[in-house]
LUMTORDO-946673 format. One record per residue: residue in one letter; x, y, z of N, C-alpha, C in turn. Coordinates in steps of 0.02 Angstrom, whole numbers, plus 50000, padded with zeros to 5 digits. Atoms other than C-alpha are relative to their C-alpha. Example, Ala and Ser with C-alpha at 12.3 -4.5 7.8 and 13.67 -1.06 7.14 Angstrom:
% LUMTORDO-946673
a500454994150000506154977550390500455006050000/s499584994149997506844994750357499615005550037/
***
This chain:
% LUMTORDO-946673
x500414994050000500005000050000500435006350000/x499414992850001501525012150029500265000849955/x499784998450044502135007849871499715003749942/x500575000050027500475010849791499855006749998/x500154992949977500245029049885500605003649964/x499364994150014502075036149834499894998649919/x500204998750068501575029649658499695003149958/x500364993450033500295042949625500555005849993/x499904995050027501655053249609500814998649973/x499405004350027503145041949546499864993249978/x500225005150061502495029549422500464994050038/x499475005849994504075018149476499964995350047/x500305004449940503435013949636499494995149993/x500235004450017502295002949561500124995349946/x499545004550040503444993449466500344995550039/x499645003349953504364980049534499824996250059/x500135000649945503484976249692500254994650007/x499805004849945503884957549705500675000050014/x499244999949976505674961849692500075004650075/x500074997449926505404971249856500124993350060/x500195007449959505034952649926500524994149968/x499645003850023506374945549832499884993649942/x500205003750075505674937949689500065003449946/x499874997650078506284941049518499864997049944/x500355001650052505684939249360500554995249932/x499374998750041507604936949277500214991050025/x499655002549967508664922249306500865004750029/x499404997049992510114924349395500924998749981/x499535003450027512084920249355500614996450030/x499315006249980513784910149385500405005450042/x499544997149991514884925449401499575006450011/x500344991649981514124941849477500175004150056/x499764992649949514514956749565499445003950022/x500454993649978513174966649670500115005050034/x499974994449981513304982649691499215006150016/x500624996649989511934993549793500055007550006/x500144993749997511635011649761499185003850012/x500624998849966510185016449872499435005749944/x500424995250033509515033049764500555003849949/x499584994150048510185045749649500735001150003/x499514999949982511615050549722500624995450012/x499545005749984512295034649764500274995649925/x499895003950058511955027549598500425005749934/x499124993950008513305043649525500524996750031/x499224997949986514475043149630500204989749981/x499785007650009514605020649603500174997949934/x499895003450091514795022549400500694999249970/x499525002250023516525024349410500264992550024/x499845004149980516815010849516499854993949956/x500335004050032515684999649418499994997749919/x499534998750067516535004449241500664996150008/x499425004849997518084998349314499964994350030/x500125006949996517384982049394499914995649922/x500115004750083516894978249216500305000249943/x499574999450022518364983049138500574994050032/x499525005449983519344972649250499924993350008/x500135006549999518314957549253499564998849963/x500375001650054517584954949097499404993949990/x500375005050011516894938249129499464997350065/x500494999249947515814943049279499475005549980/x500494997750015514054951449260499905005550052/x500264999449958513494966649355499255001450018/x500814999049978511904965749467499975008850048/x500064993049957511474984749526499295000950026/x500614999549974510054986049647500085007850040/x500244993949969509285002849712499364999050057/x500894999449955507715007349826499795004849979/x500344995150037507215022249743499514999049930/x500174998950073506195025249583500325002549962/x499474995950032507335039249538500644997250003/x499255003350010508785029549577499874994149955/x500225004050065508265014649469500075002249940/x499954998550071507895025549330500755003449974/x499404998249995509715034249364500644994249991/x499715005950057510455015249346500035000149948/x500365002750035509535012449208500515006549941/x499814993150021510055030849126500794998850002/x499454999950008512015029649161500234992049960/x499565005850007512325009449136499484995549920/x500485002250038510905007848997499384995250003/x500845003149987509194999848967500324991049997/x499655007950001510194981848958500174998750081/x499704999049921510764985449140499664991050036/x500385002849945510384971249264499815002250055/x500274993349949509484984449383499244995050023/x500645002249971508194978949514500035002550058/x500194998149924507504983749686500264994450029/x499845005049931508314977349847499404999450034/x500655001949960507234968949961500095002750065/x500104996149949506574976650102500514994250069/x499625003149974507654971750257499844993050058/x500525006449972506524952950301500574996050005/x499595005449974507514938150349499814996249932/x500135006950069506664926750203499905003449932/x499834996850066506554941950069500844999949978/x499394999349994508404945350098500474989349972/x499885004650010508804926250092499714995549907/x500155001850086507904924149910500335004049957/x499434995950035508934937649848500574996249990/x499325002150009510374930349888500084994149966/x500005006250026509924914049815499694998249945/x499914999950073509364918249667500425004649971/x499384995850060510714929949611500564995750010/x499095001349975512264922249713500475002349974/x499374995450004513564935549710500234998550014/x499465004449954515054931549749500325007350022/x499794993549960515434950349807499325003850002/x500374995849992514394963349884500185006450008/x499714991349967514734982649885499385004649990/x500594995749981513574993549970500235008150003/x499574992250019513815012549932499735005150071/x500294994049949513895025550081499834998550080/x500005002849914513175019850244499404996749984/x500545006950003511765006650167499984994350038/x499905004649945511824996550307499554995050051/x500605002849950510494984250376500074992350021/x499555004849915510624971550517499684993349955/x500275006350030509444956750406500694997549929/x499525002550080510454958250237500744999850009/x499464999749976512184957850325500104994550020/x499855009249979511784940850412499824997149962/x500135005250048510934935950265500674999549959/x499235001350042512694938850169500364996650039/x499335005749951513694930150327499754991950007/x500025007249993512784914850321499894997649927/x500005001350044512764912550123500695002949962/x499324999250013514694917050130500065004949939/x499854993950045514484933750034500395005850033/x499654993449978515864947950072499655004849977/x500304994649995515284963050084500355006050035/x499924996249984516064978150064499635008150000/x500484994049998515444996050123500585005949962/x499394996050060516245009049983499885005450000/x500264989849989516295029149986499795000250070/x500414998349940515715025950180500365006750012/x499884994549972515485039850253499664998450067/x500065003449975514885040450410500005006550054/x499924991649977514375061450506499834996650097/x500035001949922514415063350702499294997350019/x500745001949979512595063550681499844993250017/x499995009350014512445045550624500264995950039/x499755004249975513575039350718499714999750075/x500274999449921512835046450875499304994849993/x500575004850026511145036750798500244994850006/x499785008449985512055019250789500244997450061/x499575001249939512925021550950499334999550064/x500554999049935511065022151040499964992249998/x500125005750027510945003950984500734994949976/x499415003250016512594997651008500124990949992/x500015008149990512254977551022499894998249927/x500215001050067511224979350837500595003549965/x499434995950030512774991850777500364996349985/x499415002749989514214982850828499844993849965/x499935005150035513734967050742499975000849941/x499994996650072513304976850572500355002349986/x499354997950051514614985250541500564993750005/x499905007050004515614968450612500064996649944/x500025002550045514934961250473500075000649947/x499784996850056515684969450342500814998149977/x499265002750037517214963450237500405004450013/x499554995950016518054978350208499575006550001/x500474991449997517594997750247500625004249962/x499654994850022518225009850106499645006150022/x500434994749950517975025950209500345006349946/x499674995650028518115042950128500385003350027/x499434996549979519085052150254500194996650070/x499655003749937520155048450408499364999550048/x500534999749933518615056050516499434995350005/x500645004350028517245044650417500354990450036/x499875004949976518505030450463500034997550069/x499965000849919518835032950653499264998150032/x500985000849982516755035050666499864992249999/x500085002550015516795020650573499984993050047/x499945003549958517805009050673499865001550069/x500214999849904517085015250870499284998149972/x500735003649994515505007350793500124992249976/x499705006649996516324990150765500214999549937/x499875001950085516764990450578500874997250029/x499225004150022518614978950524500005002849958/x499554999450063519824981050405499545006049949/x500264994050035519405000250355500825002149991/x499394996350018520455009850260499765006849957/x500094994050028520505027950181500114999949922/x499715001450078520265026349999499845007549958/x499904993250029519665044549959499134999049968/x500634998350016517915050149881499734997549943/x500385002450075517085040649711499825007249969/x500234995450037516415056549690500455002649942/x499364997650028518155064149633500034997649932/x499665004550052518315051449499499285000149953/x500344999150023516615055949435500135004749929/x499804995250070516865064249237499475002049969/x500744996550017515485077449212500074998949916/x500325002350091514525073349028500545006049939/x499624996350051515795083348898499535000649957/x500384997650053514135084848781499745005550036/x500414992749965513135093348931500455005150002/x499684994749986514595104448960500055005049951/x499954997050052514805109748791499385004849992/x500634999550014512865111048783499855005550056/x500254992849931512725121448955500235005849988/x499754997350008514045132548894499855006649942/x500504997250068513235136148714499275004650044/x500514999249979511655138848812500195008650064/x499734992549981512485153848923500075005249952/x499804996850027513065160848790499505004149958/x500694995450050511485163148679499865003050056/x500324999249957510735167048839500115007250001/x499884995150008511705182048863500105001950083/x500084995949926511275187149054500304992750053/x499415003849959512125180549210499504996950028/x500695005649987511275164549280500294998250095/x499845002349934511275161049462499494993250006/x500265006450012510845140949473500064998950104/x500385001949922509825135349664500304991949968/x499985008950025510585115649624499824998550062/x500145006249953509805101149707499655003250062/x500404995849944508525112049819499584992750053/x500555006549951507515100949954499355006650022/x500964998349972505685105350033500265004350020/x500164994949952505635122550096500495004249992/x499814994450001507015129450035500295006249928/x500144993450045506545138049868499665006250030/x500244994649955505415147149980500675004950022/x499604997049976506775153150070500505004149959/x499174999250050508325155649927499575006949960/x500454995950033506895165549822499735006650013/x500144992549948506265177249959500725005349980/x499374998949994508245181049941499915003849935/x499904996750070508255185249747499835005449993/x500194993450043507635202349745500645003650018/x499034997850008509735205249782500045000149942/x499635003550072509915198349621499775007549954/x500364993650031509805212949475499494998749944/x500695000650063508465212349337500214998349953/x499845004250051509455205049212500324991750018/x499515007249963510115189349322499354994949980/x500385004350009509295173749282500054994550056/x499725002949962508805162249421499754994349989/x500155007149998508785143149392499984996650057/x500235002649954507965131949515499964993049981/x500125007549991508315112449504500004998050063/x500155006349942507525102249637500234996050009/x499425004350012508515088849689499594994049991/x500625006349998506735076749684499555002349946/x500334998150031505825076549533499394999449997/x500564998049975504275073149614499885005750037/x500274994649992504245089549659500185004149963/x499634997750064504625097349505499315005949985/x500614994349995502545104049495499955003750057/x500134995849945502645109849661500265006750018/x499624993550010504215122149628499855003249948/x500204996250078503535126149441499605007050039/x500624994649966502245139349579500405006949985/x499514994749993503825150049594500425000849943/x499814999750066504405149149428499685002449934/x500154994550054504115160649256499794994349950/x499925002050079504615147349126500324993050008/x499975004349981504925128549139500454995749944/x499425002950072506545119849045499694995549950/x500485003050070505365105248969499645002249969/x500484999050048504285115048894500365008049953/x499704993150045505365131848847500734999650034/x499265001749980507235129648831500365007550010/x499634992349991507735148448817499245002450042/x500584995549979506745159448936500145006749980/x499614995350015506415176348880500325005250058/x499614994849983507205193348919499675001350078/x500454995749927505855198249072500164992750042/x500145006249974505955178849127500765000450063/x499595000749947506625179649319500284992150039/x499695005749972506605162349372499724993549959/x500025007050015506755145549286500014994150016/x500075004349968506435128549326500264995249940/x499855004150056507495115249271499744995550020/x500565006349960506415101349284500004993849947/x499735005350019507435089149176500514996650047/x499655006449949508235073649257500644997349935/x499474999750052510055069549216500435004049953/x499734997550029510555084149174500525004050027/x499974997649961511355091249307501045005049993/x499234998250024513465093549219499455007049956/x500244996950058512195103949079499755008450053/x499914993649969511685117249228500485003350040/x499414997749992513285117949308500445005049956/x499454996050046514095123449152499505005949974/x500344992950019512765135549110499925005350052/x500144994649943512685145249282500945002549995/x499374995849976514005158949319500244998450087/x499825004049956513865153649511499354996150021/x500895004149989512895139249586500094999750095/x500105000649897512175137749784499654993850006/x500105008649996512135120349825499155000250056/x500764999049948510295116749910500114993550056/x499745005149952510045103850048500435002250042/x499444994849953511275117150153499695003450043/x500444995049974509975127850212499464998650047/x500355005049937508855115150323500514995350016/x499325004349933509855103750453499824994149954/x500205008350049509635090550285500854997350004/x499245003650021511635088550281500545001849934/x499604999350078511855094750077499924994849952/x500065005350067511895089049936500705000949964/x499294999850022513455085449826500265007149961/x499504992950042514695101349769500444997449962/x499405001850053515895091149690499805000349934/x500105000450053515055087149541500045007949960/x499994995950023514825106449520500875003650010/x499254999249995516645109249555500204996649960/x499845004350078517005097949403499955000849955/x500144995650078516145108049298500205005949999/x499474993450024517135124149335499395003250045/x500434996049953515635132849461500295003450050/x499984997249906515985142349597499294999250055/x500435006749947515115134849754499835006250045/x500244997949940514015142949858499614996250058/x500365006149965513505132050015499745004950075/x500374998149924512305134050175500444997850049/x499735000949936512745131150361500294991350002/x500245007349988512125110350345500374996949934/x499525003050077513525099950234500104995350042/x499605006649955513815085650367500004993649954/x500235007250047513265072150229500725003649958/x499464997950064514925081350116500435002850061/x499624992549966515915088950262500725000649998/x499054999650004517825081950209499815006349934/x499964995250071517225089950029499995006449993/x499904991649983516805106950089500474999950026/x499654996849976518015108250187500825001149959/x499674998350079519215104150042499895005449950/x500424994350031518195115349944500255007750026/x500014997149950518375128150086500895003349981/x499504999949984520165127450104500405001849916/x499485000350072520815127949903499515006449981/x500454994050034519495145649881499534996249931/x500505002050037518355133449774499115001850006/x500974999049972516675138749884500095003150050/x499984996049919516245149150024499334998850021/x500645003449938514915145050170499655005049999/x500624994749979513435156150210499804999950070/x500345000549937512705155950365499314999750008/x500655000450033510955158350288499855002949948/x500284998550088509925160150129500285006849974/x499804993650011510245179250152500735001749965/x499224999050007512145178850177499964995049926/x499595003550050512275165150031499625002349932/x500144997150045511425175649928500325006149977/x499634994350012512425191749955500754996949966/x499365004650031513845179449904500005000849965/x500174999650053513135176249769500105005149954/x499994992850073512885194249683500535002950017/x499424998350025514605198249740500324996849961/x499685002050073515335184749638499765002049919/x500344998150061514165189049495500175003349963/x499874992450047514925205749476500735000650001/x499284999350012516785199349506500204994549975/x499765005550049517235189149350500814996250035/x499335002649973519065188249422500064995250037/x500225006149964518565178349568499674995449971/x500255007250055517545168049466500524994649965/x499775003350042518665161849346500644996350066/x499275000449961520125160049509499554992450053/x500465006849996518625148249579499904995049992/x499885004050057518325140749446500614993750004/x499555004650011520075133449416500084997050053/x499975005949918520245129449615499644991449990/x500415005250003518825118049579500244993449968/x499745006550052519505108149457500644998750013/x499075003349996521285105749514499774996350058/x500245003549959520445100149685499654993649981/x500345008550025519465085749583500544995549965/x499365003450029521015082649492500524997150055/x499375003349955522085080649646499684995450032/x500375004449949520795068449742499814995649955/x500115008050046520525056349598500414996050019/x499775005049960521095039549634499554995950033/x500285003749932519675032049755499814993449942/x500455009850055518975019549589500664996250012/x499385005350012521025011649593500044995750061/x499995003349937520695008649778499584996250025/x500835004149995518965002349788500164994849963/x500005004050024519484990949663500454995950013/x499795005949951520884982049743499774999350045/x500355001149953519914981349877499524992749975/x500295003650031518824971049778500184993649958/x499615006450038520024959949676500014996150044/x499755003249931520714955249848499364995750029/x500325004949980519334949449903499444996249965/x500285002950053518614942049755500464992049990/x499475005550007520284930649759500374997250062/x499765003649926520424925449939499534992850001/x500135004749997520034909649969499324997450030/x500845000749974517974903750000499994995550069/
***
């Protein structure tokens, strides 16, 4: 019935259901690799990893399971409509156990902090490793696992191998019982924004003409907020608004002039735009002069800056980055982005960079030498993975 309700407004949710329960429609194979990328985000930052699993082991298949709709269709979208993409099963003792026994992986890598206490023993008693990759792992969270230390300590326990993104994600890591962690650095890094969108975002400035200030990856409540802010902005600034959920894509169109699927140039009077295409997200990077990361501005944690630091942006971020907080502070530290304190302040940011190209462009390059110097985490994730692909059953 829950899948049924969120489907009135995400078609996807009513797709799939018995794979929820662990029944699939597919057979499964000899040689396979599962890799879980919970939603959107997860299923980004896992494509390099998952490029070079299948580069390096040609004669293994991969299985990529999500829980999202949007992440599904974000599989589906980066690894193609051939993909072996399906819903994980909810975390049951006998769903979890049909999973495993009709795919039989012989590795597991879970992206981030996907972590649940059924599908962990279901991998330890059907002798599946299982590593946790990009963990991260904020004080918050950890203070959350640590209320429940008996169910904690055996979950993370049960984990092969913890690639952690920073020293601090690792220490968290292990005082909640995780083994054999090590610092392999961020997937994100190794992420290579679309070279058509860039081209295409770039072109698209240019006809455009006027300076674009891009709201990326907004959450509930705080276009309200960022918007109230825009009458800083001057009368020729253009302000783009992507949501970071595209079920709410009609709900932000309220506050918006002119809507990217249906009019790709807005005109001359047109103050605020809504990009309300999926997947496109290198294509508004490269078209904004600066972007203000959303998800910063309510105690949500953030949403990712790197990707817009890849595309040459200058970064404007809220107070709330604990879900990214080695990356800002990287960010932080190389003049790639500067913090706000609220909507206000990260708006006055804003229209000072607007009107000082210099800083821009000095931004700019920070950004990209910072993604350039932190690549590396796919070479590490993946011995990680050989290794224990070739240890002994």
């Amino acid at each position: 019935m829950r899948l049924w309700w969120r489907g009135r407004r995400e078609p996807g949710y009513r797709q799939g259901i018995a794979e929820r329960f662990g029944r699939y429609p597919v057979a499964g194979g000899t040689k396979l690799i599962w890799i879980h990328a919970v939603s959107v985000g997860e299923a980004r930052a896992a494509a390099p990893l998952v490029e070079a699993l299948r580069a390096a082991l040609p004669d293994h298949r991969m299985l990529l399971t999500c829980t999202t709709a949007a992440g599904r269709d974000t599989l589906r979208q980066i690894h193609g409509a051939d993909a072996l993409v399906t819903y994980l099963p909810y975390d049951l003792p006998g769903a979890v156990r049909r999973f495993l026994r009709h795919w039989h992986p012989r590795l597991g890598v879970l992206m981030e902090t996907e972590v649940w206490p059924n599908l962990l023993a279901g991998c330890a008693d059907e002798r599946v490793p299982v590593v946790l990759a990009n963990a991260r792992m904020s004080e918050k969270s950890a203070r959350g696992y640590a209320r429940w230390p008996g169910l904690g300590r055996a979950m993370f326990a049960g984990l092969a191998e913890v690639c952690a993104q920073s020293a601090a994600d690792a220490a968290r890591l292990r005082a909640l019982g995780a083994r054999n962690v090590a610092v392999t650095g961020n997937l994100k890094f190794d992420v290579e924004p679309d070279a058509g969108q860039l081209a295409a975002g770039r072109a698209w400035r240019e006809r455009l003409g006027r300076p674009v200030l891009l709201l990326a990856s907004t959450r509930e409540g705080e276009e309200e907020l960022l918007l109230r802010e825009g009458k800083q902005t001057s009368e020729a600034t253009l302000i783009v608004v992507v949501p970071r959920h595209p079920q709410r894509f009609d709900q932000v169109a309220q506050w918006a002039d002119t809507r990217r699927s249906r009019q790709e140039f807005p005109e001359a009077k047109t103050k605020v735009h809504l990009g309300d295409t999926m997947g496109e997200m290198a294509f508004y990077f490269a078209a904004c002069d600066v972007a203000v990361i959303g998800g910063s501005f309510l105690p949500l944690g953030g949403q990712n800056l790197i990707e817009a630091l890849a595309c040459g942006a200058p970064v404007v971020v809220g107070p709330s980055m604990f879900n990214f907080a080695e990356a800002t502070r990287l960010a932080l530290e190389a003049g790639a982005a500067v913090q706000a304190a609220d909507p206000g302040e990260a708006l006055r940011e804003a229209v000072g960079l607007l009107g000082d190209p210099v800083r821009r462009a000095e931004m700019a390059t920070a950004g990209k030498q910072l993604c350039e110097l932190h690549r590396g985490a796919t070479a590490r994730h993946l011995a990680v993975c050989r290794r224990l692909l070739s240890a002994p059953g």
